[in-house]
C-alpha positions as CSV (number, residue, x, y, z in Angstrom):
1,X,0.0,0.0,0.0
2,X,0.8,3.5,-0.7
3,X,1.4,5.5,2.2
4,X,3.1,8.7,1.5
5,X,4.1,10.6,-2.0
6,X,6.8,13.4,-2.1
7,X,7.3,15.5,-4.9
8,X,10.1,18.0,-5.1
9,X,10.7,20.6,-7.7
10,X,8.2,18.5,-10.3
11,X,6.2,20.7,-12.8
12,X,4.3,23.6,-11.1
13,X,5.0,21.6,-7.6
14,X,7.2,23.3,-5.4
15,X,7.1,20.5,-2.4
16,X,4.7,17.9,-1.6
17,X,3.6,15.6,0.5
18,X,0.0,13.4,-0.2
19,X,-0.4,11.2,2.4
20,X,-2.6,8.3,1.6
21,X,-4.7,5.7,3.7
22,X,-6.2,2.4,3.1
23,X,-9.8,2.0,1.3
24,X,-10.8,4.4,-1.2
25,X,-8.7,8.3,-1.4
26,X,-10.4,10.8,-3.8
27,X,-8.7,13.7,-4.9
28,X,-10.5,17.1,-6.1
29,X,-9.8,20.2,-6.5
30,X,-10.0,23.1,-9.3
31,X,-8.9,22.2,-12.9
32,X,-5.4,22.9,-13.4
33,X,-4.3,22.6,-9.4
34,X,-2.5,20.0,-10.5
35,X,-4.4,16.7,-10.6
36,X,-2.7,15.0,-13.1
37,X,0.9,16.2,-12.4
38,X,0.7,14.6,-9.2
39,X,-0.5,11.1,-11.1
40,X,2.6,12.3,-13.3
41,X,5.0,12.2,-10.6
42,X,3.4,8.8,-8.9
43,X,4.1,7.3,-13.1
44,X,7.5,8.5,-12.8
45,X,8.1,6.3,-9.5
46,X,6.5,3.2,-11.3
47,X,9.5,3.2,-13.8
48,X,8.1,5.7,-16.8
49,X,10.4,7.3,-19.2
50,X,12.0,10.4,-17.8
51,X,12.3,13.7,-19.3
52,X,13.7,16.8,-18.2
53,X,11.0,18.9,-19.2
54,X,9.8,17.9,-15.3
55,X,12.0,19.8,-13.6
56,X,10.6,22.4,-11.7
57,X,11.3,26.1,-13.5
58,X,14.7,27.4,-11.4
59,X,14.9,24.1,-9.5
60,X,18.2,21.7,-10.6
61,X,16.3,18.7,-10.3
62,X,12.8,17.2,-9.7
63,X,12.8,14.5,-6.8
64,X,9.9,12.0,-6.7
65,X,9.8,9.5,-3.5
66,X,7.2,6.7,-2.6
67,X,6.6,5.2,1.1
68,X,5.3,1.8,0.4
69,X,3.7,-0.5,3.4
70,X,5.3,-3.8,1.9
71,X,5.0,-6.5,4.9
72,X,2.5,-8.2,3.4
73,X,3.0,-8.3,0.0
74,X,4.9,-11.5,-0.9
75,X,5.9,-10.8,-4.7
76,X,7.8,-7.5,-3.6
77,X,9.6,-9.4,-0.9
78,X,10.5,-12.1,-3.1
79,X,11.5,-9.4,-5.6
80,X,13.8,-7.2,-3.3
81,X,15.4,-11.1,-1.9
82,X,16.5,-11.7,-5.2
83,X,18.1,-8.0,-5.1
84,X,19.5,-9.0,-1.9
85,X,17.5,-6.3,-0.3
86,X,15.1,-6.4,2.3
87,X,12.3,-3.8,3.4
88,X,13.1,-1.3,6.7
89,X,10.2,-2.2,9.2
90,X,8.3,-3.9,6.9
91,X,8.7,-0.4,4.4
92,X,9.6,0.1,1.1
93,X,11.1,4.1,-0.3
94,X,11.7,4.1,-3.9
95,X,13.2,7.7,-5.0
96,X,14.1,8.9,-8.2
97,X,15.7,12.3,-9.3
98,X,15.6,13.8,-12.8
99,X,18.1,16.3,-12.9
100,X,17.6,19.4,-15.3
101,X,20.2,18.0,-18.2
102,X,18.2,14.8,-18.2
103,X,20.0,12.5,-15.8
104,X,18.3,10.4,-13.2
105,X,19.4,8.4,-10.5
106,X,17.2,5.8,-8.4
107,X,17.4,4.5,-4.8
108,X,15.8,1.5,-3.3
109,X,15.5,1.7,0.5
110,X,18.3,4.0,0.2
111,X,20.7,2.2,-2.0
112,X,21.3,3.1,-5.8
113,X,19.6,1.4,-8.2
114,X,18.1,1.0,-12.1
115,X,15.1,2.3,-13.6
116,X,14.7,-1.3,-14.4
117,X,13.9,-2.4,-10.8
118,X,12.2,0.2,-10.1
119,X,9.7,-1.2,-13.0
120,X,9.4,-4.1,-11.8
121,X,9.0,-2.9,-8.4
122,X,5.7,-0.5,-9.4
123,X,4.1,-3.1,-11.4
124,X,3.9,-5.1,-7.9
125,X,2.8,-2.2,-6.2
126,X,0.5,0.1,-8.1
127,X,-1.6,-0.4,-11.4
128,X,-2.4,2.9,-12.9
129,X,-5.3,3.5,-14.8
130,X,-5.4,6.5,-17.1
131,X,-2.0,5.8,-18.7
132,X,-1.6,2.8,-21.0
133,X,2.1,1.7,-19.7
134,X,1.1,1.3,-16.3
135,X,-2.2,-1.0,-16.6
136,X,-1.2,-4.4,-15.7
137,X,-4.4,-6.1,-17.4
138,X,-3.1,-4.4,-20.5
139,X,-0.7,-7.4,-20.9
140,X,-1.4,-10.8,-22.1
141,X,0.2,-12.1,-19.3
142,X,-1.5,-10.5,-17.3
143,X,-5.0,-11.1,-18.6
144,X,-3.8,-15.1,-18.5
145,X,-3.1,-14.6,-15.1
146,X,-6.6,-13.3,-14.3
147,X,-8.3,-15.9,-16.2
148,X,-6.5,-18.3,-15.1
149,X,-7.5,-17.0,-11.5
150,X,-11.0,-16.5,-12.2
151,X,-11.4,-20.1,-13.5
152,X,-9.8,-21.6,-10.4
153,X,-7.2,-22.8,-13.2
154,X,-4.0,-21.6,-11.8
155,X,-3.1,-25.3,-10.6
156,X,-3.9,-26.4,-14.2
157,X,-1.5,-23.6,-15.5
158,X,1.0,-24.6,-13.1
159,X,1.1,-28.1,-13.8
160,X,0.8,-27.2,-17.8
161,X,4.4,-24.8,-17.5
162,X,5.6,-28.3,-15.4
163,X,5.0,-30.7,-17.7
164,X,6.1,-28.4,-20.6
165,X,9.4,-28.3,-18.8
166,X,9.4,-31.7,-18.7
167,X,8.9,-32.3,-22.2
168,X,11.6,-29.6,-23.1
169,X,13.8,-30.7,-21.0
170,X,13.6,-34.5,-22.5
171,X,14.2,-33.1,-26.0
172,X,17.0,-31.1,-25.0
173,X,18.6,-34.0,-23.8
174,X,17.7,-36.0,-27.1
175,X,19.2,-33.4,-29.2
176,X,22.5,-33.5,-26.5
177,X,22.6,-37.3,-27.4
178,X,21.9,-36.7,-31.0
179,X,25.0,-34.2,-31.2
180,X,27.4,-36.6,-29.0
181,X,26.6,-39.2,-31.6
182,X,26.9,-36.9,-34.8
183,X,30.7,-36.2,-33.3
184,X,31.5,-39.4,-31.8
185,X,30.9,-40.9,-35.5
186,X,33.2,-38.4,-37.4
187,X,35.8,-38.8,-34.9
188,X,35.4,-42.8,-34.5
189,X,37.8,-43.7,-36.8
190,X,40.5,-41.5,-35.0
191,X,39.3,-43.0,-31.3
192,X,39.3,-46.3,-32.9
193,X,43.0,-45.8,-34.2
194,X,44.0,-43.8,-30.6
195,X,42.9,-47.1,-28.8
196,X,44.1,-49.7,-31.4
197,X,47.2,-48.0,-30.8
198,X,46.8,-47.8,-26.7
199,X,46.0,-50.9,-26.2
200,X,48.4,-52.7,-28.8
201,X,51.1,-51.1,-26.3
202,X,49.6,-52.5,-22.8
203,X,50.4,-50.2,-20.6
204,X,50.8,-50.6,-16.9
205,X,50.7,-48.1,-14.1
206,X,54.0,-46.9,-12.6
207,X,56.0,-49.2,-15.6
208,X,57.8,-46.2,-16.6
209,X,59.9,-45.8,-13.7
210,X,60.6,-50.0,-14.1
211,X,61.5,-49.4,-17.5
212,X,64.4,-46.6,-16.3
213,X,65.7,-48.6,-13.1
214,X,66.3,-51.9,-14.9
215,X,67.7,-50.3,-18.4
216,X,70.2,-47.6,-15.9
217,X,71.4,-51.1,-14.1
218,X,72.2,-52.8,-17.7
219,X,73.2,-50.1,-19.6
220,X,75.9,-50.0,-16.5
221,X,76.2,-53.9,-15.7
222,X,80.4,-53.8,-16.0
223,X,80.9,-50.7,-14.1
224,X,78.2,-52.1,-11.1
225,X,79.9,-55.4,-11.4
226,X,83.4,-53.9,-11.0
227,X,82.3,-51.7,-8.1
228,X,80.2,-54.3,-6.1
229,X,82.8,-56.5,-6.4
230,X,85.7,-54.2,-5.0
231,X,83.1,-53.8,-2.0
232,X,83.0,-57.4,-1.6
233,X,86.8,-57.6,-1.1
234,X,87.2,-54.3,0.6
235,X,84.6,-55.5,3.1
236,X,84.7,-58.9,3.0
237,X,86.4,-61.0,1.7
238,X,90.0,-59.3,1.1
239,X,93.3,-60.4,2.6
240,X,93.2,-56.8,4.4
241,X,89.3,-56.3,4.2
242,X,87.4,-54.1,6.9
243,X,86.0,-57.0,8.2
244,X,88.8,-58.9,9.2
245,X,90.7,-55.7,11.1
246,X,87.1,-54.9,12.9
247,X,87.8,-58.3,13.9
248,X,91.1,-57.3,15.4
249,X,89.7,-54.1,16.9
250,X,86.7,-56.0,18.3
251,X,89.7,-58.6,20.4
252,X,91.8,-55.8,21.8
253,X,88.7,-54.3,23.1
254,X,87.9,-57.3,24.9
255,X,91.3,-57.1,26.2
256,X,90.6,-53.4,27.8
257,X,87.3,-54.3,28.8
258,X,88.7,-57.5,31.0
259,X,90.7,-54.9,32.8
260,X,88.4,-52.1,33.1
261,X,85.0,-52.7,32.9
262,X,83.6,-49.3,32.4
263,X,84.7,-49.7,28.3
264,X,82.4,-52.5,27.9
265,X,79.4,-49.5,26.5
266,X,81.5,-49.6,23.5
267,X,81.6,-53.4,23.2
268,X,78.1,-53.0,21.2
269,X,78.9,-50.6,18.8
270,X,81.8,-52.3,17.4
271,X,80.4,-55.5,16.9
272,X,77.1,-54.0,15.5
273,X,79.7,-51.6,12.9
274,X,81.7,-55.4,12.2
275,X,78.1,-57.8,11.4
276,X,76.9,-54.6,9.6
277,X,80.2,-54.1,7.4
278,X,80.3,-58.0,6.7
279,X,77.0,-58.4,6.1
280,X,77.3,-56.0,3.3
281,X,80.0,-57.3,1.8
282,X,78.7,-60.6,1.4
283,X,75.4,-58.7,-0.3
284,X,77.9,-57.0,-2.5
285,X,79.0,-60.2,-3.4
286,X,76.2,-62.0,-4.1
287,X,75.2,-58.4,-6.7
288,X,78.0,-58.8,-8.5
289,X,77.7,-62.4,-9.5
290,X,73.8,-61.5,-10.3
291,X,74.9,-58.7,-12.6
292,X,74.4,-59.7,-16.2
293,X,75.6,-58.7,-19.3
294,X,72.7,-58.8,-21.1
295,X,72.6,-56.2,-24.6
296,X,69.7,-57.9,-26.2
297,X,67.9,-57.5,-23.0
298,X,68.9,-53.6,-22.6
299,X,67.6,-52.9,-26.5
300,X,64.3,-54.6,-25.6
301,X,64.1,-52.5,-22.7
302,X,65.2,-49.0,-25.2
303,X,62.5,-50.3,-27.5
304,X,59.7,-50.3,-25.2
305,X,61.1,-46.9,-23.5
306,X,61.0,-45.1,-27.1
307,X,57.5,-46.2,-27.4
308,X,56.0,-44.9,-24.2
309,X,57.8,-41.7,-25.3
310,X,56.4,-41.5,-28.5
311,X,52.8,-42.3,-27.0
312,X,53.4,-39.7,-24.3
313,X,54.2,-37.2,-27.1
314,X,50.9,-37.9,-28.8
315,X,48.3,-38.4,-26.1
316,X,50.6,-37.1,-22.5
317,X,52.4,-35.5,-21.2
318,X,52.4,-38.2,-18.6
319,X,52.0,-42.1,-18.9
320,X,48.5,-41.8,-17.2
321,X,47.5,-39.1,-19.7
322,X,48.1,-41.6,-22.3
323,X,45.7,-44.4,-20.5
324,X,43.1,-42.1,-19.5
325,X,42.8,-40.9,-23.4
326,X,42.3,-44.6,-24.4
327,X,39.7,-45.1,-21.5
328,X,38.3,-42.0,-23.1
329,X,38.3,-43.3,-26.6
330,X,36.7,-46.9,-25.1
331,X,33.6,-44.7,-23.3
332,X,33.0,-42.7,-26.4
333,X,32.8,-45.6,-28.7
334,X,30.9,-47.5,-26.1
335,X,28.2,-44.5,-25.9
336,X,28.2,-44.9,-29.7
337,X,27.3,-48.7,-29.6
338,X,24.8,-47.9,-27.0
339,X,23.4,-44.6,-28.4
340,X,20.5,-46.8,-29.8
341,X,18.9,-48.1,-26.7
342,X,19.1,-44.2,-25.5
343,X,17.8,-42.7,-28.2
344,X,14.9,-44.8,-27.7
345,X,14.5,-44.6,-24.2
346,X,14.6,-40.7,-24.4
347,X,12.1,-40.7,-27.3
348,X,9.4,-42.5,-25.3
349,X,10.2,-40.4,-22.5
350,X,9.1,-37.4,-25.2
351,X,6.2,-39.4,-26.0
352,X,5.1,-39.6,-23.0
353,X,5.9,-36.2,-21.8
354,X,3.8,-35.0,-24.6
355,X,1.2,-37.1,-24.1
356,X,0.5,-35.6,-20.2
357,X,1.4,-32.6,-21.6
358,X,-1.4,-32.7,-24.1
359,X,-3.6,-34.0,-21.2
360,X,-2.5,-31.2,-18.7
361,X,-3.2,-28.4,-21.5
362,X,-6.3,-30.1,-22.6
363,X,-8.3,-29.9,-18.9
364,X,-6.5,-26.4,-18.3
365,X,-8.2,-25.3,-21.9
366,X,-11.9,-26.5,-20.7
367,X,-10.8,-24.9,-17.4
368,X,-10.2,-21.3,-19.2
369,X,-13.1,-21.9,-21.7
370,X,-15.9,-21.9,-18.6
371,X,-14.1,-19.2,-16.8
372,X,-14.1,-16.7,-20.1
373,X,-17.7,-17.5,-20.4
374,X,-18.6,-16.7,-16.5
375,X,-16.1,-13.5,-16.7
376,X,-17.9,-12.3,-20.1
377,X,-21.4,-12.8,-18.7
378,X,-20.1,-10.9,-15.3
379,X,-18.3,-8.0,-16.6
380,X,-21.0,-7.3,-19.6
381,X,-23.6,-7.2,-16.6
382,X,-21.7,-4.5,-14.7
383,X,-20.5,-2.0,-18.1
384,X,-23.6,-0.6,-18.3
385,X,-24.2,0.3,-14.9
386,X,-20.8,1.8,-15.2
387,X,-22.5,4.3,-18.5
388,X,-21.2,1.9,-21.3
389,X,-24.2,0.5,-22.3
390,X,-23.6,0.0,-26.0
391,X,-20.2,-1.6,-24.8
392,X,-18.8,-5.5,-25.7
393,X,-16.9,-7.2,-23.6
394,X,-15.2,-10.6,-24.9
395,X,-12.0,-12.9,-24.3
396,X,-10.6,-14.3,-27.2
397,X,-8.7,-17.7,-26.4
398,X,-6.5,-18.4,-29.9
399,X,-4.8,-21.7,-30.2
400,X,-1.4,-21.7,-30.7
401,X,0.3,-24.1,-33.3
402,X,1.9,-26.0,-29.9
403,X,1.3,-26.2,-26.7
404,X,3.3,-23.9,-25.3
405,X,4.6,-23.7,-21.4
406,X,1.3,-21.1,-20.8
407,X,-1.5,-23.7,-22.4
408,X,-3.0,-24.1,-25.8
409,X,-4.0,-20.6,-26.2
410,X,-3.3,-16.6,-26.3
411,X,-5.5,-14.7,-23.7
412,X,-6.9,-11.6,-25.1
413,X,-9.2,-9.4,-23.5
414,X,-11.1,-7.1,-26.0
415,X,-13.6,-4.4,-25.8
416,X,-15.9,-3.1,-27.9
417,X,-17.2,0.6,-26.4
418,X,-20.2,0.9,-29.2
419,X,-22.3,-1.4,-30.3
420,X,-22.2,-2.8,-33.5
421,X,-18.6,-3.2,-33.7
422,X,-16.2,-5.7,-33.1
423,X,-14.5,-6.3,-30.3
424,X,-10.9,-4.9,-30.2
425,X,-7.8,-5.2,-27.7
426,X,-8.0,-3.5,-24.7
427,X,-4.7,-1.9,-25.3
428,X,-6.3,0.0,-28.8
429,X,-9.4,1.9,-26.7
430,X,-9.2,5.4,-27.2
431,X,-10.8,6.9,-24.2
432,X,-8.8,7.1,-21.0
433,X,-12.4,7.1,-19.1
434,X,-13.4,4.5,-20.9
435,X,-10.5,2.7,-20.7
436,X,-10.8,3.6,-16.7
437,X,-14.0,2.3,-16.2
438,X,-13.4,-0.9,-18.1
439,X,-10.8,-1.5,-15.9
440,X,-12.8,-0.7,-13.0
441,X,-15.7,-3.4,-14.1
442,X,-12.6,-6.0,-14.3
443,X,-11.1,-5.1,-11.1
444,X,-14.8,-4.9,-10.0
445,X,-15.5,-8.6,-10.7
446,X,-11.8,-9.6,-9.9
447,X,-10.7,-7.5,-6.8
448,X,-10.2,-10.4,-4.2
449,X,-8.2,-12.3,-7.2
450,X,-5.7,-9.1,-7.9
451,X,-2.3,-9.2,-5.7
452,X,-1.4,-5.4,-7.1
453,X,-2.4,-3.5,-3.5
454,X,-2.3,-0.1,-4.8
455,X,-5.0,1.0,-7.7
456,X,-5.3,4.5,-9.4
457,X,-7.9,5.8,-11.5
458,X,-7.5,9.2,-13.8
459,X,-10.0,10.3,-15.8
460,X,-12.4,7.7,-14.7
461,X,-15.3,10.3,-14.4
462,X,-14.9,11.4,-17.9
463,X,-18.2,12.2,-19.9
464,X,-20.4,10.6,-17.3
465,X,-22.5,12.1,-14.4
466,X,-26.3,11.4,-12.3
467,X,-26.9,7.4,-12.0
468,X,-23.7,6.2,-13.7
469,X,-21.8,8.1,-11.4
470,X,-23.5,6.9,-8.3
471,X,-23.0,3.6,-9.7
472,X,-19.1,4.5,-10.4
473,X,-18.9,5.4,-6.9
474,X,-20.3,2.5,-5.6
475,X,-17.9,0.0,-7.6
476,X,-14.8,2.4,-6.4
477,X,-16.1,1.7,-3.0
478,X,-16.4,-2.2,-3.6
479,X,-13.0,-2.7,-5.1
480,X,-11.4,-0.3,-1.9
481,X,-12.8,-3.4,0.2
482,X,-10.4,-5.1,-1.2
483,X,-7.1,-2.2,-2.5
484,X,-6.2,0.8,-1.9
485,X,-7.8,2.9,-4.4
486,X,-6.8,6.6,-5.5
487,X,-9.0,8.1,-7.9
488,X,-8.5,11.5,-9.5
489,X,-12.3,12.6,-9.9
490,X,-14.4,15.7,-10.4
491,X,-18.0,14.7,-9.6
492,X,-19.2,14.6,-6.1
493,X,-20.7,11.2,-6.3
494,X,-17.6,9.3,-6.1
495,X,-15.4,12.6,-3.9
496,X,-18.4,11.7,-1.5
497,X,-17.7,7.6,-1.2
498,X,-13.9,8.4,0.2
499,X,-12.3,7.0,3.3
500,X,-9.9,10.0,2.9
501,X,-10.7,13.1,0.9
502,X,-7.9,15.0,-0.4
503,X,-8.1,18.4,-2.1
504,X,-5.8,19.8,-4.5
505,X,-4.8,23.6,-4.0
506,X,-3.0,25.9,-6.5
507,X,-1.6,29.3,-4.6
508,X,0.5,32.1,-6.1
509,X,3.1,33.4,-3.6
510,X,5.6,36.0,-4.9
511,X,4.5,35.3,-8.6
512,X,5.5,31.4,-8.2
513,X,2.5,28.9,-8.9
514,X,2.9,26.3,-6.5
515,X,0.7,23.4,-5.6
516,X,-0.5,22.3,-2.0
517,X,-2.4,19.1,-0.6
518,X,-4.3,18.8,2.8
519,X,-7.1,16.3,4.0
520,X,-11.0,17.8,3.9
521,X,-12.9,16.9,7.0
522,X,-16.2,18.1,8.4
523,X,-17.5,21.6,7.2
524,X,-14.1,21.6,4.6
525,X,-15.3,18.8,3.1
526,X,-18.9,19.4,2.9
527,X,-17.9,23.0,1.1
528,X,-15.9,20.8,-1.6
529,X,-18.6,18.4,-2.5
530,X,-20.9,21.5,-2.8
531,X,-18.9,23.3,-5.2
532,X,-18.0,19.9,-6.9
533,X,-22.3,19.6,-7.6
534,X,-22.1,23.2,-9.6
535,X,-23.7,25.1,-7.0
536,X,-22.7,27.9,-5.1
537,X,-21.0,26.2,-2.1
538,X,-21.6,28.8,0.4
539,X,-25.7,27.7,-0.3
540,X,-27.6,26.5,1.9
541,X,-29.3,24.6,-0.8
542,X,-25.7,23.2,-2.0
543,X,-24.6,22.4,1.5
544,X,-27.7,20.4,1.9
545,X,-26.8,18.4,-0.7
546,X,-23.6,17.7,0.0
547,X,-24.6,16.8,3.3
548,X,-27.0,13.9,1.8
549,X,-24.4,12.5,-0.3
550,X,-22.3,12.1,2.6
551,X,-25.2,10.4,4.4
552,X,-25.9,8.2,1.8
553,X,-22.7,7.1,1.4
554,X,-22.0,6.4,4.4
């Protein structure tokens, strides 16, 4: 709901405040106060084109800004989440500034924002009648919505938009599989070559560093032979080897040891250095004699080396590069052997996705059908007491070549203001009153099913008066049951069925027009309504009837 509206420097409007309450608020005042620049500047906060030609005469920029009770309106607060915004104390301010070369800026809840969200913000918040671009039921979707609503279809729809997704989903993974088979065939005879080649070579994990050990030790088999040998006698099994004088160190410690006991710590560590020594000179021995010669054996091992390089070139840089790209190959062909049994299973999947689609879109049609019919027969009951007599109301539900993820159909509402001519959509009707009041026999018939809080009528009183204005009033009055309506009016009738009267002032201070807004109550507002019946509102004849219309409307 709309709870305050501050205009800075905007047209004739020096600065303004219109506070606004739930139910109906009628505004009056005299033509030219400024009426419809203050519907101007509340357009202007719903995301309307800018233009400088706002700004205030001698101002340097016109600032618009919206106070909007939000706590319970879940589409805005779903809205500002996915902005990573939230409201302050359950409020929403919107601002926006036009400066006088033409730039604007915008601020949600104090932070900078786009034009763009602010759009999307005011067509959750406020449906404007009187100017085209801000009448929600102007859209198709809209008007699909509404039906939808008014049939009790909106399960229908939703399970319609499911199952559509489920049937475009299911062909978007058939054409996925149909594309991985159209490249897995031009490139089989290349993975059939890369794992002919793979496996032909039978490669083993971790072989790689085999390969280098074994081929190092033969390449060197005279030089390890000669060395491990030398160790052998050095150690072992020489007429001076390190064994043999351990030994001899190892005895004259014993020697000490009998005579003073307190050596006998290093008894240990020379017998462990002496079995270590010999022990490895025996080892050395035994590696020497195992040592082989063996050049046919070493180009064997060369060969298989060169041809893990070359693979590695090819398909590596590493060995497990080169197995993963044949295990790659092997997947690909296999998907290509198998591709099939997939395509098949996927295209009963999008037969049978269709098929519940056709079913879902078929009751959701019927569904929409019974609702137009009800809505038509509703809404043509209310136009004429709303002065439209000669006016044609109809839905038009078009099939579409395929279901799409909305239903079978296009939702058109069209109106006819004469008689005797077609219907036409409600976006081509000339008349903004007309226009008004056809939106106010929808929102009449539709006002518990409409989530926009916030409703404003301009012009809504134009060319009518007497009964159909009563009657206008009365609808006004139904639909603020339900919204917050602000209506823009000139005829006492529907000034006289407000929850909150506001009246629209122009003054002239200094030779600067400027506009001013304050609530009518009591006497005030029975002075207003008098002048508003053509009378002389200082009458007693005029105040009398003002005073009746307040009764009766009460």
């Amino acid at each position: 709901m709309l709870t305050e509206l501050r205009i800075q420097d905007f047209a004739v409007i020096d600065r303004l405040a219109v506070r606004l309450g739930p139910g109906l608020n009628a505004l009056t005042g005299e033509t030219g106060a400024g009426k419809s620049i203050i519907v101007g500047a509340l357009s202007l906060l719903l995301g309307e084109r800018a233009s400088a030609d706002v700004v205030r005469v001698g101002a340097e920029r016109a600032v618009v800004e919206g106070v909007f009770d939000v706590v319970a309106n879940a589409p805005v607060l779903a809205l500002l989440a996915a902005h990573g915004m939230e409201p302050e104390d359950g409020f929403l301010i919107v601002r926006r500034e036009i400066a006088v070369g033409g730039r604007g800026r915008v601020w949600v809840n104090g932070a900078a924002s786009t034009v763009s969200l602010l759009g999307e913000l005011g067509a959750l918040l406020v449906d404007l009648h009187g100017q085209h671009e801000h009448q929600s039921l102007l859209r198709p979707r809209q008007q699909r919505a509404v039906l939808d609503a008014y049939a009790d279809a909106v399960d229908a729809a939703t399970d319609v938009a499911l199952r559509h997704d489920q049937l475009r989903l299911a062909r978007t993974r058939l054409a996925e599989l149909d594309r991985r088979v159209r490249e897995t065939e031009q490139r089989a005879d290349f993975l059939r070559f890369q794992l002919e080649e793979i496996d032909r070579a039978r490669l083993e994990p971790g072989e790689e560093q085999e390969l280098e050990t074994e081929s190092r030790r033969l390449a060197h088999a005279a030089e390890l032979s000669g060395l491990a040998s030398t160790l052998h006698s050095e150690l072992y099994a020489g007429e001076h080897a390190i064994g043999a004088r351990l030994a001899e160190v190892r005895r004259l410690l014993e020697q000490l040891t009998r005579i003073d006991p307190s050596l006998e710590q290093w008894r240990e560590t020379v017998e462990s250095a002496l079995f270590g020594l010999e022990e490895m000179g025996r080892d050395m021995g035994v590696y020497a004699s195992a040592i082989e010669d063996d050049p046919p054996r070493l180009e064997k091992l060369r060969r298989r080396q060169d041809l893990l390089f070359r693979l590695k070139r090819k398909y590596g840089p590493e060995l497990d590069d080169v197995i993963r790209t044949a295990a790659a190959a092997r997947e690909e062909l296999s998907a290509l052997d198998s591709s099939a049994l997939d395509r098949g299973r996927i295209e009963r999947e999008i037969d049978d996705a269709a098929k519940a689609l056709a079913s879902a879109a078929a009751r959701l049609s019927a569904a929409r059908k019974k609702g137009a019919k009800r809505l038509v027969a509703a809404i043509a009951a209310v136009l004429p007491e709303l002065g439209m007599t000669g006016a044609t109301f109809a839905i038009e539900l078009t099939p579409l070549d395929e279901v799409a993820a909305s239903g079978a159909e296009d939702v058109e509402f069209r109106i006819a203001v004469n008689a005797g001519f077609e219907p036409r959509p409600l976006a081509r009707v000339a008349s903004g009153g007309e226009l008004s009041r056809i939106m106010l026999a929808l929102k009449t018939e539709l006002a518990k099913l409409d989530s926009i809080p916030s409703l404003v009528f301009d012009e809504i009183d134009a060319g009518i008066g007497g009964r159909v204005a009563n009657q206008v009033g009365d609808k006004l009055k139904r639909v603020a049951s339900d919204h917050q309506v602000f209506v823009i009016t000139h005829l006492p009738q529907i000034a006289s069925r407000a929850d909150l009267h506001l009246f629209v002032q122009k003054t002239d201070a200094g030779g600067i027009t400027a506009t001013a807004v304050h609530p009518l109550t009591g006497e005030d507002r029975v002075r207003e309504l008098a002048r508003l019946l053509g009378g002389d509102p200082e009458s007693e004849v005029s105040i009398e009837h003002a005073r009746e219309l307040l009764g009766a409307s009460g």
